[in-house]
C-alpha positions, 0 to 999 in steps of 0.5 A: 291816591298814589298806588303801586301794584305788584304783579311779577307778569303784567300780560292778561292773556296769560289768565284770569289772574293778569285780565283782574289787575289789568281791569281793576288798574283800568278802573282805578286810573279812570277814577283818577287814581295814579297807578304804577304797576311794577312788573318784569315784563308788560304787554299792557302799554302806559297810559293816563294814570298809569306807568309801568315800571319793569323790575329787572331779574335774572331769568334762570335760574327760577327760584332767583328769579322769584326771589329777585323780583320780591327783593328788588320790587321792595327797594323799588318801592321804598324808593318812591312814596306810594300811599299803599302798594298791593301785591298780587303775587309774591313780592315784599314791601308791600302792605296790602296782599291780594294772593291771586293763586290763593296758598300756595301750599293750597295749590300744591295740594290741589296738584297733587289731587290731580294726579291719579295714582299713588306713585305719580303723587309720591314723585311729585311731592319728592319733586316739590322736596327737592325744588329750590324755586319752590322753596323760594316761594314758600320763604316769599310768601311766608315773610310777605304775609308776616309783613303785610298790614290787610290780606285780601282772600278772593273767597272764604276757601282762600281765607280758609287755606291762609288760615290753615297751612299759613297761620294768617290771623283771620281778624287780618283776612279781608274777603274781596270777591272777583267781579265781572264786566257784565256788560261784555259777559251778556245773554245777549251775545247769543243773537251776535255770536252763537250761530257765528261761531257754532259754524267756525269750530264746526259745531252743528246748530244741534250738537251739545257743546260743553266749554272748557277754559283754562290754560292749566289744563291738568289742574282745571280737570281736562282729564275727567272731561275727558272721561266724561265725554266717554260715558256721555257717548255710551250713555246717550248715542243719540246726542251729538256731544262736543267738549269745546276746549279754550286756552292754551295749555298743552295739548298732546297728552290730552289730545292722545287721551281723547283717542285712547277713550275714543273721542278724538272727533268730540274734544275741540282744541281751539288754543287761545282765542280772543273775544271769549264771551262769544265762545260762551255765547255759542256752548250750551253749559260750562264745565269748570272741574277744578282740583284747585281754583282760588276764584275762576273769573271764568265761572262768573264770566260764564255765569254772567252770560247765562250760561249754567255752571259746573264747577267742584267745591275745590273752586272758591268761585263755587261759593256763588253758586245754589246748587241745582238752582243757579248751577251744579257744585260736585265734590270730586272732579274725578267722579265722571258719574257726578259730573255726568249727572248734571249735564244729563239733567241740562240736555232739557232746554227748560231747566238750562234756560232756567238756570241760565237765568239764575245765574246771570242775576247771581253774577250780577251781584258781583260787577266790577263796581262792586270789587273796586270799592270794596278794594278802596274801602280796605285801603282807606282802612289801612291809611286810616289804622296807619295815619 
């Protein structure tokens, strides 16, 4: 099969949303389809079966850059023949759509719920107003849902917001959910790494180590872990917490949030690292407090590991989740109480044990496997309604 993807940045250490296409081209080409990833920039190289094909557009301003790339990714597409063109992002001539970022009407209410007060929230819904690249965003967006043949939903809350602010028919909306390497994301990476890296952040054998990945660090809830550490400290003296801080998003207004809470020495900004299954291996939960995330991989990455979870219902990856069996879901990410509750409750190493166990045989029902053949079989649904 002659397959384009369409993904507008073809980097995987941008975010979970790259390390997908980038994996699930991999996997692809090595079942021996032909993959040409059209892109405006790539750090991923060609290889057996797979091209990339790099889409010239202005860089500035944004909104024509946006609307560049969708309309010069379609006549690059008519050009060649391709059996089906999977669009990740927002671009045109495509006839299957996977929106990684969810509805982005989803994800503008998902910022503004992470603003705290109702003048930042009035400023910021004036700024989306006035944005000409996010109206170029939503005009993409519209029209490539229009035009797309099968839209994919990464969980039922994404098929829910297409439904909802897109007016998607749900009998086109296909749920495709994310998978995992299992493999690389394994309990036994404690044995390998834990001690290591416990030592190299300067993490006693002791301390209580709460990760945090993300690089979008306002939208991902950085803020009421903040907080959280706060309460922790006050509530439970005795306990060493720390709060392990992955990714590379900006830290100054965080880090001057840490000292003004008084935790300055508790919250680890470690940037973006490679390797992130032996940061699991060496944390004690996963905190992923969410105000919006269409399906974090860093839920079942952490969950693959054996690592407990808590996530919010804003997270479509929560869907994976039992409560209080193989992880915590909370309803709101700025309730430091509700978050403290869980991770009081997992300072007994019995129940993390146990949950830590829950989770990896739920994230085992979600292998990369799994996601590539469901993505398969919705092409040859499309081929086959089109023959």
């Amino acid at each position: 099969m002659k397959i384009a993807f369409c993904l507008e940045q073809f980097n995987p250490e941008r975010g979970g949303a790259e390390v997908y296409v980038a994996d699930l081209a991999r996997l692809m080409c090595a079942r021996g389809h032909q993959v040409s990833v059209l892109t405006t920039t790539s750090s991923v190289l060609p290889a057996e079966n797979l091209q990339i094909r790099l889409i010239s557009t202005p860089r500035r301003p944004r909104f024509l850059h946006a609307l560049a790339y969708a309309f010069r990714t379609r006549r690059a597409v008519r050009a060649e023949k391709f059996d089906v063109v999977h669009a990740f992002e927002r671009s045109l001539g495509m006839n299957i759509v996977q929106p990684l970022g969810g509805s982005y009407a989803a994800s503008l209410e998902g910022n503004l719920r992470s603003l705290r007060g109702r003048w930042g929230r009035a400023a910021k819904k004036l700024s989306y107003l006035l944005s000409p690249r996010r109206w170029a965003y939503f005009a993409v967006e519209k029209r490539q849902l229009r035009e797309a043949g099968l839209v994919i939903a990464i969980s039922a809350m994404v098929k829910s917001d297409l439904v909802r602010f897109n007016r998607v028919d749900p009998r086109r909306i296909r749920i495709v959910r994310n998978g995992v390497d299992l493999n690389k994301f394994n309990p036994a990476n404690r044995d390998r790494f834990r001690a290591k890296v416990r030592k190299e952040i300067g993490v006693g054998p002791d301390d209580f180590v709460l990760l945090f990945v993300a690089h979008n660090f306002r939208l991902k809830g950085l803020s009421p872990l903040i907080r959280l550490m706060k309460l922790l400290k006050e509530q439970k003296p005795d306990t060493r917490f720390r709060l392990a801080v992955l990714g590379n998003g900006r830290r100054t207004k965080f880090a001057a949030c840490a000292r003004r809470h008084g935790v300055e020495s508790e919250v680890l900004f470690l940037g973006g690292r490679p390797f992130t299954e032996a940061y699991y291996a060496a944390a004690d939960i996963c905190v992923h407090p969410s105000y919006y995330d269409p399906s974090a991989l860093v839920v079942l990455e952490a969950m693959a590991s054996g690592l407990p979870v808590i996530t919010t219902v804003f997270c479509g990856a929560s869907e994976a989740i039992e409560h209080g069996v193989s992880g915590f879901v909370i309803d709101n990410p700025d309730d430091e109480e509700k978050l403290a509750g869980p991770v009081l409750e997992l300072l007994d190493p019995q129940l993390r044990e146990r949950i830590g166990t829950a989770a990896r045989a739920c994230a085992e029902s979600y292998p990369y496997a799994r996601n590539q053949m469901e993505i398969l079989e919705i092409y040859n649904e499309y081929l086959g309604s089109h023959a």
